[in-house]
C-alpha positions in Angstrom: 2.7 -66.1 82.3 6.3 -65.9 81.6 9.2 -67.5 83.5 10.6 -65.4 86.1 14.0 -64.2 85.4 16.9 -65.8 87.8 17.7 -62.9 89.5 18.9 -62.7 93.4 16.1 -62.7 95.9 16.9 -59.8 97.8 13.6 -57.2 98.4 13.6 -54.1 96.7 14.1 -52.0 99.7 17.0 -54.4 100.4 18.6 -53.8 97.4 18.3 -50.0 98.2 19.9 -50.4 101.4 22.6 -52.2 100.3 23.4 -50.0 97.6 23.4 -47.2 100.0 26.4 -49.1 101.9 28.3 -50.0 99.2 28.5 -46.4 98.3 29.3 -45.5 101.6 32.3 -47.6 101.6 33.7 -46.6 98.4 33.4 -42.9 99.6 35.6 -43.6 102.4 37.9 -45.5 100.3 37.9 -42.7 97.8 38.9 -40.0 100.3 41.3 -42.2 102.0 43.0 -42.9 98.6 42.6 -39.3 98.1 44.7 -38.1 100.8 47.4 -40.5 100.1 47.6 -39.4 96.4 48.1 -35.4 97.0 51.3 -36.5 99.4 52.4 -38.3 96.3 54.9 -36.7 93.8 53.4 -34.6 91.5 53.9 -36.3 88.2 51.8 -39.1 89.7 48.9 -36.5 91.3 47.2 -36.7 87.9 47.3 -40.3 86.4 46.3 -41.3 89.8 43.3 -39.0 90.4 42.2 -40.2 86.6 42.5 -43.8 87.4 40.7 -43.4 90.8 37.8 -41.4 89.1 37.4 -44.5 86.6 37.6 -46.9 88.9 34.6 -45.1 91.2 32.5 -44.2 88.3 32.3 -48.1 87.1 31.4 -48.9 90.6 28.1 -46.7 90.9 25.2 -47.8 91.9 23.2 -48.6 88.9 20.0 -46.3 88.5 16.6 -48.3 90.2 15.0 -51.0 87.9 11.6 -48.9 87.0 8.4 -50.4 87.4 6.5 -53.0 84.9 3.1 -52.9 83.0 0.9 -55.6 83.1 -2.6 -55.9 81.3 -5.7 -57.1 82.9 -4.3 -60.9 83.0 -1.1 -60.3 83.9 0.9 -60.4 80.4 4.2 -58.0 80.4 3.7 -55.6 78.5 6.8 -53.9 78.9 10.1 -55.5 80.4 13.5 -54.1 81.9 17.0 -54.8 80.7 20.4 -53.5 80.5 22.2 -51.7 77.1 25.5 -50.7 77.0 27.9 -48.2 75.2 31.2 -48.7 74.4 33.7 -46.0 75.4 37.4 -45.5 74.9 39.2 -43.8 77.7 41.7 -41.7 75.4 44.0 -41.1 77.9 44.8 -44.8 78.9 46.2 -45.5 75.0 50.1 -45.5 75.8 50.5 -47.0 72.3 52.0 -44.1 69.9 52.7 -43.9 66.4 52.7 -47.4 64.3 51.2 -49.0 67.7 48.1 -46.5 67.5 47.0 -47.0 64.3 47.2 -51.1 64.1 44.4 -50.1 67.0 42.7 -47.6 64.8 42.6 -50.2 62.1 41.6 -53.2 64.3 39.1 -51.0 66.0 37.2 -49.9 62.8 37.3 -53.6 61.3 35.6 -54.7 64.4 33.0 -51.8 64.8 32.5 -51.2 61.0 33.7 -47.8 61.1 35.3 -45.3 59.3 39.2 -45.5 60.2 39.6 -41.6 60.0 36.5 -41.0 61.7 38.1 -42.9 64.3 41.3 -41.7 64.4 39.8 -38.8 64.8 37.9 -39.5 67.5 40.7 -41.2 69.4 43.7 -38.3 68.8 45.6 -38.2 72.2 44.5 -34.3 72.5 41.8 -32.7 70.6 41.4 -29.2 68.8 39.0 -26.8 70.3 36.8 -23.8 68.9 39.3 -21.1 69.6 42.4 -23.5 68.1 44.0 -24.4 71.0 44.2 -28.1 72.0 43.2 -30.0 75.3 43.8 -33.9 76.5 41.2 -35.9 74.9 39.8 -38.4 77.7 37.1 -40.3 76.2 35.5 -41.5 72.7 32.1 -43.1 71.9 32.8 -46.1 70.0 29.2 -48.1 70.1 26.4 -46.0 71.0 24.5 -48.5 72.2 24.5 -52.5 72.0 22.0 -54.9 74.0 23.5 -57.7 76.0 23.8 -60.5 73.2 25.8 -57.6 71.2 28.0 -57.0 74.1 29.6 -60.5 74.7 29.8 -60.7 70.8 31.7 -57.2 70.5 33.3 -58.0 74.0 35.0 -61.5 72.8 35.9 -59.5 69.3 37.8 -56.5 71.3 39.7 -59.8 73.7 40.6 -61.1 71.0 42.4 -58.6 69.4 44.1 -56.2 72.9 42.9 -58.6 75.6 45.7 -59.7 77.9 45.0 -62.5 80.3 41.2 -62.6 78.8 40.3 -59.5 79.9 39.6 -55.9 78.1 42.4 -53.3 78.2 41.6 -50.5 80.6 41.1 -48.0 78.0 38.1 -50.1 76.9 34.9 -50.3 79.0 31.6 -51.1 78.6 28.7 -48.5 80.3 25.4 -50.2 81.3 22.4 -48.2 81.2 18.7 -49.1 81.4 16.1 -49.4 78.7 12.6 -50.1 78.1 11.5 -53.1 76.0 7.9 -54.9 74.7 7.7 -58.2 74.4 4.0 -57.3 72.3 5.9 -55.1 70.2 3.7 -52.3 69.0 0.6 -53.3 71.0 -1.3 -50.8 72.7 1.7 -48.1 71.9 -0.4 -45.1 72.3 -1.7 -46.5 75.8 2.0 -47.6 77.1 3.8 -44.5 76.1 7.2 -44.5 75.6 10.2 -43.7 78.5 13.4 -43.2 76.9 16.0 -42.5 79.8 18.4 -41.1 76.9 16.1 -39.0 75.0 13.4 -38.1 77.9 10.5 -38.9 75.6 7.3 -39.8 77.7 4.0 -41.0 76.7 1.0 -42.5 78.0 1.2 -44.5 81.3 4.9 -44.2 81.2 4.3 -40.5 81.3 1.4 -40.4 83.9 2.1 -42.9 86.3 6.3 -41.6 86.2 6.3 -40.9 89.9 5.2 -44.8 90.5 7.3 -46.1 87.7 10.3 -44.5 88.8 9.8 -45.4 93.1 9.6 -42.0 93.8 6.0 -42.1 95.2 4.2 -44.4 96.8 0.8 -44.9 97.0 -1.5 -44.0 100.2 -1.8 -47.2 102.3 -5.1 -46.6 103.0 -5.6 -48.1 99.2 -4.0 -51.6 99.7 -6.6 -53.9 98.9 -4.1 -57.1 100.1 -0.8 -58.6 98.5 -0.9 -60.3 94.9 1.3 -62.8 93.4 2.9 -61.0 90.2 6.6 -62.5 90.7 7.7 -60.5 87.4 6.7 -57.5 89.9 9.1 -57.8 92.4 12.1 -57.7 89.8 11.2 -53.9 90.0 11.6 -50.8 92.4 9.4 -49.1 91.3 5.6 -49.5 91.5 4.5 -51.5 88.5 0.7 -50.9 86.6 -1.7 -53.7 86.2 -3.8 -51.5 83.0 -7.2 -52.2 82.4 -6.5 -53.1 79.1 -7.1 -56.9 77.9 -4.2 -58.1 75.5 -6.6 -60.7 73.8 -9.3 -57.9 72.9 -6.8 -55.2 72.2 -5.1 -57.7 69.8 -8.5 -58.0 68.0 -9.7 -54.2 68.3 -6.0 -53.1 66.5 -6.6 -56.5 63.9 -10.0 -55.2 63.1 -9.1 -51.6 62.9 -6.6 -52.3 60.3 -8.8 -54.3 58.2 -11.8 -51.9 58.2 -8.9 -48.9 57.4 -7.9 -51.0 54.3 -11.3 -52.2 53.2 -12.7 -48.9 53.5 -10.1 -46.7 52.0 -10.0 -44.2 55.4 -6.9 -42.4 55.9 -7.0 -43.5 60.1 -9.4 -44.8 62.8 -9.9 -45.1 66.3 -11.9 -48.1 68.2 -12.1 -48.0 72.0 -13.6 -50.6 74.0 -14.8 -49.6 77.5 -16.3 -52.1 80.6 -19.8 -51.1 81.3 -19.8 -51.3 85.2 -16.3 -49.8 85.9 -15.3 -47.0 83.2 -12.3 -49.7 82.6 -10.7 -49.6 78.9 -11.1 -52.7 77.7 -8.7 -52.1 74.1 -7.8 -48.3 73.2 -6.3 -49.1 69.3 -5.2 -46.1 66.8 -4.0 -46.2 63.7 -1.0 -45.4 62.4 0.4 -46.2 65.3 4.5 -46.4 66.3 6.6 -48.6 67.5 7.5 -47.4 71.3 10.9 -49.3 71.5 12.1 -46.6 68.7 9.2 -43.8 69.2 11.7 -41.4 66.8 11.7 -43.3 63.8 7.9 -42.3 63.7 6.3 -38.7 62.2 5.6 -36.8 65.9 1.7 -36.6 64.6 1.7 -40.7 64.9 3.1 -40.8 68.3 -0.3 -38.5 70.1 -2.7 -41.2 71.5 -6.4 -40.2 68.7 -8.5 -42.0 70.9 -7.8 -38.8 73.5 -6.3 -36.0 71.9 -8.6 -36.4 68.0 -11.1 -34.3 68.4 -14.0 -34.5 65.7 -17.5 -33.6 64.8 -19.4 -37.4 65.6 -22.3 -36.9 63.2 -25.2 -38.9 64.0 -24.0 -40.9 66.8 -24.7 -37.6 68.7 -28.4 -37.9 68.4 -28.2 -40.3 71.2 -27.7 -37.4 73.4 -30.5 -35.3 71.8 -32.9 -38.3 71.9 -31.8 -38.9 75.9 -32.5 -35.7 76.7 -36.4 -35.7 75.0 -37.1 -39.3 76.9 -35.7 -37.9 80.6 -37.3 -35.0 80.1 -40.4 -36.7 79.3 -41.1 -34.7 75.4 -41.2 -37.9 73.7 -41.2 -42.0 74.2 -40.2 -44.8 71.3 -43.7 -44.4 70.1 -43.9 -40.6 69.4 -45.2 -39.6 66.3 -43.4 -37.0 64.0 -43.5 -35.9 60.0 -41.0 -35.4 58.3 -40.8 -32.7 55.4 -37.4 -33.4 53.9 -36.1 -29.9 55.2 -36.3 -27.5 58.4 -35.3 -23.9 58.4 -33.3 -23.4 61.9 -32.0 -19.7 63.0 -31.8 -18.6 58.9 -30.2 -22.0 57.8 -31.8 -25.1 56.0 -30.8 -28.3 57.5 -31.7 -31.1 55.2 -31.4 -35.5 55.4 -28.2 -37.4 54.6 -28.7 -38.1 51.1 -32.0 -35.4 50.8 -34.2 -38.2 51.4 -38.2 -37.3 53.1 -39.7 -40.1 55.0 -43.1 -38.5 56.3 -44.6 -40.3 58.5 -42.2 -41.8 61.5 -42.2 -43.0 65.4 -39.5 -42.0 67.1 -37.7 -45.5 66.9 -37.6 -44.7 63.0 -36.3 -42.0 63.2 -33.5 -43.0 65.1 -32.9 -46.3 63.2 -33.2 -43.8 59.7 -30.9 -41.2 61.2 -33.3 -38.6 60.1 -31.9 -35.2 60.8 -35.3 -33.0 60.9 -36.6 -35.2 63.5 -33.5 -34.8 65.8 -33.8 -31.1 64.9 -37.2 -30.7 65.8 -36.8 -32.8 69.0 -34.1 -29.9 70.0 -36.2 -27.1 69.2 -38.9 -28.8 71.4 -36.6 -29.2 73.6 -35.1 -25.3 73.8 -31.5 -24.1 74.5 -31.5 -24.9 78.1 -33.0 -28.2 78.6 -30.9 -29.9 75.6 -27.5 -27.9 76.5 -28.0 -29.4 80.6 -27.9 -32.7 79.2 -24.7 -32.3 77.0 -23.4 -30.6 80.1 -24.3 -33.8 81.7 -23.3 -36.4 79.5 -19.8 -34.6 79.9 -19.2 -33.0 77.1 -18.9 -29.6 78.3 -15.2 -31.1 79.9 -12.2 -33.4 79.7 -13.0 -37.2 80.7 -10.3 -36.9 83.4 -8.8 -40.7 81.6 -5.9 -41.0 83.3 -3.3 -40.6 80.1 -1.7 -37.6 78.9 -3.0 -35.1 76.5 -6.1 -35.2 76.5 -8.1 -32.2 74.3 -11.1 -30.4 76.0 -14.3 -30.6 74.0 -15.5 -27.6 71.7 -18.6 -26.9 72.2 -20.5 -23.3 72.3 -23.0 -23.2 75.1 -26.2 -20.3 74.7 -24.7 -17.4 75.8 -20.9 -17.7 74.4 -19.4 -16.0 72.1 -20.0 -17.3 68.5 -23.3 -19.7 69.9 -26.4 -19.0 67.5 -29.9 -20.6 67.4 -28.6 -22.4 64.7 -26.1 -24.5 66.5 -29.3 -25.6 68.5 -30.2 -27.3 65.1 -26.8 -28.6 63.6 -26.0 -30.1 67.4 -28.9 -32.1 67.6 -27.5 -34.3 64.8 -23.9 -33.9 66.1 -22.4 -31.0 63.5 -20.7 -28.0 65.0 -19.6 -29.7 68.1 -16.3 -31.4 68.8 -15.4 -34.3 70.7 -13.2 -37.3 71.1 -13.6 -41.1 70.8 -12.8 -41.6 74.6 -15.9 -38.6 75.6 -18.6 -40.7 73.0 -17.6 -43.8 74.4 -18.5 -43.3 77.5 -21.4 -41.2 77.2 -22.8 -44.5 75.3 -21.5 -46.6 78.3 -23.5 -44.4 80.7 -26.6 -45.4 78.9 -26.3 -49.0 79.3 -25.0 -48.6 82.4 -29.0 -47.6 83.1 -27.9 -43.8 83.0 -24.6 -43.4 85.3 -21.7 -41.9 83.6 -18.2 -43.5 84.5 -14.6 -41.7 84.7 -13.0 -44.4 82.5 -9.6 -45.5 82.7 -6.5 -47.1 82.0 -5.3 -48.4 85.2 -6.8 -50.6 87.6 -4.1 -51.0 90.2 -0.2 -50.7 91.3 1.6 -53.1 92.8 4.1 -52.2 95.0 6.2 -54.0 97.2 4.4 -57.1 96.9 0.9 -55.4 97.3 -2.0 -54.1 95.4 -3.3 -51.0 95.3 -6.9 -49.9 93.9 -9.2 -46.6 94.3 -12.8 -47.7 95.3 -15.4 -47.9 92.4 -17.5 -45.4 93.5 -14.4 -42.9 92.5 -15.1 -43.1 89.7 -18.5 -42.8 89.7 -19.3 -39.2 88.0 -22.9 -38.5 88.0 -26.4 -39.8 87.0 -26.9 -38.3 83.3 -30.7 -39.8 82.7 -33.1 -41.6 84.7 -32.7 -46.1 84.4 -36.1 -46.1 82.9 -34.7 -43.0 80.3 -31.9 -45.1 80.0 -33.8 -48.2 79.1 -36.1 -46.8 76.7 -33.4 -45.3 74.7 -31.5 -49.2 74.8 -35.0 -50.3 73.3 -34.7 -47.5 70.5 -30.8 -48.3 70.2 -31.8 -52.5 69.5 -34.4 -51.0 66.4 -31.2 -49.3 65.0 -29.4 -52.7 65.3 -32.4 -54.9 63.4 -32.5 -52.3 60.7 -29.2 -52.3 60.1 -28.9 -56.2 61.1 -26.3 -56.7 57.8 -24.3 -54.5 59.0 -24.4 -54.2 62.5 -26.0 -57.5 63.8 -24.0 -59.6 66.7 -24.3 -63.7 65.6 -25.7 -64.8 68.9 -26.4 -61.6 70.8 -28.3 -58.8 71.0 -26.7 -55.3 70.4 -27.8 -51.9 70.5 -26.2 -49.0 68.7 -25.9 -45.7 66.2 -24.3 -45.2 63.0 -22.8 -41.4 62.1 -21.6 -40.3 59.0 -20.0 -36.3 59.2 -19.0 -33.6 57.1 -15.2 -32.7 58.0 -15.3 -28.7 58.2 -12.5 -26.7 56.3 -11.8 -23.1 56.8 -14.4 -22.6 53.8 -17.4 -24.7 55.8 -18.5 -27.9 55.0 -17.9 -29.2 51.8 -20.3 -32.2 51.1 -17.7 -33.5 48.1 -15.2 -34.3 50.8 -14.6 -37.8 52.7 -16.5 -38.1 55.7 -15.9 -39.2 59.2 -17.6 -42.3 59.9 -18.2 -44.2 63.0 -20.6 -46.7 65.0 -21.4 -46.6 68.6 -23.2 -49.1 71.0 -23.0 -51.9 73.2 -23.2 -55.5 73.8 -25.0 -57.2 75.0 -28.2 -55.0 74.9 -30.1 -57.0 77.7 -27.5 -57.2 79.9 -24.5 -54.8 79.0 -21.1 -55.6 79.1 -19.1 -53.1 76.9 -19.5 -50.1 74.7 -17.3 -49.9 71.6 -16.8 -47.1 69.3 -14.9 -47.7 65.9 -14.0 -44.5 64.2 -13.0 -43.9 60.4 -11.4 -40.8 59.3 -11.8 -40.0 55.4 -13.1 -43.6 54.0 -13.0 -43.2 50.0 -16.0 -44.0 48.2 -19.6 -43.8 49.3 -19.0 -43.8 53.1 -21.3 -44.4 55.5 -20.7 -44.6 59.2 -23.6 -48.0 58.4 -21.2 -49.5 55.3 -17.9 -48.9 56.8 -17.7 -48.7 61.3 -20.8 -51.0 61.7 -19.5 -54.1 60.7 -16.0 -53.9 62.8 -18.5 -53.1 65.6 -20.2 -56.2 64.9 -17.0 -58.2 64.6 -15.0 -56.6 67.5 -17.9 -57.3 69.5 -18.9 -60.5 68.6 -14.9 -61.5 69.6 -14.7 -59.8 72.7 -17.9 -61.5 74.0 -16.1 -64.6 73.3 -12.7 -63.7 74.5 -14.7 -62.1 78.2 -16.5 -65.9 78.1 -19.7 -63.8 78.1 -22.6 -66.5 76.7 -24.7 -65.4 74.1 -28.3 -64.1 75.0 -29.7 -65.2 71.4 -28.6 -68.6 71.0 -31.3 -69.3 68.4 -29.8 -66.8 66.3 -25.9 -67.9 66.4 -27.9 -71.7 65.5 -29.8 -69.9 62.5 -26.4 -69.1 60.6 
């Protein structure tokens, strides 16, 4: 952790309080000063009034220090400080003629601007719209300079008008807050951005503003106890302690990167979710932006994909349809099934990735082959309203509820909507013709090894206010049973046979993994055209005999041959294989980590 910052020990409501006097007392000052100017002679009324006003407005009561974000461990992730403008105060410049512009000059030498820009800009009256010509008061010298920059440019300006080393008083410096992170771009899309200038808000910064900001508290019924987070009490506001893990979001936005440039895709997604709690582990999108200058990004970079991307998952979907025929009891691992190459669904011919025929296949095959006739004809077995329940109940028939901003609603045509035909029955079963995002097919994979109970994931764990923490119970976020443990088990089983068969691609070194490749046709206005790049992904969890997280690592567009197998598979299995080391979660197949 950090040092603490040597700042006074007063307590945040103290600080409040003794703000509130201080302003008090300058009120009273002010109107007694008041009074005693307006029964002076009028040629002083209005250099008196203007000094006073100055005076009180460099006395207010700074705005209150906003609340921190912590990860998991208790890393900053964003930090408070102070910025200043530098304003001249027009009116205060008695220096005329000659005089004036040896200040222009010096000024611009000093600031490395334009000397008739600022001559301009510091004219003792100035022209308005309709030509006629008011006192100028003030002029923006330095937009903004951080504190290092200030006692630089504030020992330049003494040096050339200070008297008695101090500024003129037609020179001031304005503080105002900002926002800084000491991880630079990490986890941008999950911190959001607050901009007190500009009023940009993202993310947590966006969500949890009310907190941030000490305009709400939290109920007291949800204290859980104090905590020791001194960087905490520098704030007050309520400061977040996210769910996310620096160490493995470091990794997911390293490995994102990597499989973006080994694969050619234009973007990607991963997001890494705790089994047990719905907790975001890592939410990484790329491009991403840096949030300390969110402007100098495109807008399309600054929306967080992992939420607000919604795609067609390909095969990875057939974990639904395969759920749904083991709860309902149609099929088990072992179930037999043919395929022809080919199935005619509702007028349409739905075919294998690549046009391949296998025959003869178990279910397990199936899923480990990705064969699209067999998830087809395990939805037409299935009918409309049993597999549509379980989509319903898997979640994708709404938002997730994560608590970040923006998220997109699902499209998905239910029986009995407008546009839903018996062919959507078919094309869904292998995840075409249905939208999602990253965050909804995470955790519909996280209910399964969490034996069957979908989880409201998150960003947040708890706030800290006031020296105390503040959590919801688990079971809040506890949304429903989708399938049955045994359902849920059986399907984990089938999930570890995609894993072996894949094993080049997808294997863990030392643990055992369960998971599902997809590879999708992007649609265009025109339908799908089969010449375009794919999306690619892989979905699972690790370990499989005792799960821990579910990851999902998207790629949008890869070049080349793309496969969800080729390209997402093997940042699974690296992202995985480091966050099992970075949770200090031992490895369940020793023999195996031995073997390489």
């Amino acid at each position: 952790m950090p040092k603490r910052p040597s700042l006074p020990s007063f307590k945040p409501e103290q600080r409040v309080k003794l703000g509130s006097l201080v302003m008090a007392l300058l009120t009273v000052i002010f109107l007694s000063r008041m009074a005693q100017i307006m029964l002076s002679p009028p040629h002083q009324i209005r250099e008196e009034v203007e000094n006073l006003a100055y005076a009180y407005e460099s006395t207010r009561t700074p705005p209150l220090a906003r609340g921190l974000i912590f990860d998991r461990k208790g890393y900053p992730l964003t930090l408070n400080a102070l910025h200043y403008r530098l304003a001249a105060y027009v009116d205060r410049i008695k220096a005329e003629g000659v005089e004036r512009e040896i200040i222009v000059k010096k000024l611009a030498g000093i600031l490395k601007r334009d000397e008739r820009e600022l001559k301009a800009c510091l004219e003792k009256y100035k022209l308005n719209a309709d030509g006629t010509q008011t006192l100028n008061y003030y002029c923006l010298l330095a937009q903004e300079v951080d504190e290092a920059g200030k006692k630089s440019l504030e020992s330049a300006l003494k040096e050339a008008f200070g008297e008695d080393g101090k500024l003129p008083n037609w020179l001031g410096f304005e503080p105002f807050p900002v926002r800084f992170h000491p991880e630079g771009r990490l986890a941008s899309h999950v911190l959001g951005t607050y901009l007190p200038q500009g009023e940009i808000k993202l993310g947590v910064e966006a969500y949890y503003d009310a907190f941030l900001s000490g305009k709400e508290k939290p109920s007291p019924s949800l204290s859980v106890g104090e905590i020791d987070l001194p960087l905490a009490s520098t704030a007050d506001g309520c400061s977040l302690i996210l769910s996310i893990d620096r160490d493995i979001q470091r990794a997911a936005e390293a490995i994102l990167r990597e499989a973006i440039f080994n694969s050619g895709a234009e973007s990607g997604v991963i997001v890494v979710q705790d089994i047990a709690t719905g907790e975001v582990l890592a939410m990484a999108g790329y491009p991403d932006y840096n949030p300390d200058s969110p402007a100098e990004s495109p807008q399309e970079f600054l929306a967080n994909p992992a939420i607000s991307s919604l795609y067609e998952p390909g095969s990875v979907f057939k974990l639904v349809t395969y759920a749904a025929a083991l709860d309902s009891g149609l099929i088990n691992p072992n179930s037999p099934f043919y395929d022809e190459g080919f199935i005619n669904v509702g007028g349409h011919v739905i075919r294998n990735f690549g046009k391949v025929v296998y025959g003869n296949v178990d279910a397990t095959k199936a899923l480990a082959l990705s064969i699209n006739v067999i998830a087809v004809k395990i939805n037409l077995s299935l009918g409309p309203q049993v597999y549509y329940t379980y989509v319903r109940r898997f979640g994708f028939d709404s938002r997730t509820g994560i608590d970040l901003p923006g998220e997109s609603q699902p499209l998905v045509r239910f029986p009995g909507e407008n546009g839903w035909s018996y062919a959507d029955l078919g094309t869904n079963a292998f995840g075409q013709g249905i939208s999602v995002t990253p965050i909804q097919m995470t955790a519909a994979i996280a209910a399964i090894a969490n034996k069957g109970l979908l989880m409201r994931p998150r960003v947040v764990s708890g706030l800290v206010c006031d020296g105390k923490l503040y959590q919801l119970p688990l079971e809040k976020y506890v949304v429903r049973r989708v399938i049955s443990p045994e359902s849920a088990s059986s399907l984990t089983q089938m999930m570890e046979g995609v894993v072996e068969y894949w094993k080049d691609y997808a294997d863990v070194p030392g643990y055992s993994a369960a998971g599902k490749s997809g590879t999708a046709e992007v649609p265009t206005l025109s339908g799908y055209e089969p010449s375009q790049p794919p999306i690619v992904s892989f979905g699972g969890f690790v370990p499989a005999k005792n799960p821990k997280v579910a990851i999902l690592v998207r790629l949008d567009k890869p070049g080349g041959k793309a496969t969800g197998i080729r390209f997402a598979a093997p940042a699974f299995s690296k992202l995985a294989y480091q966050t099992m080391r970075i949770l200090g979660v031992p490895p369940d197949e020793p023999e195996e980590l031995s073997a390489r």
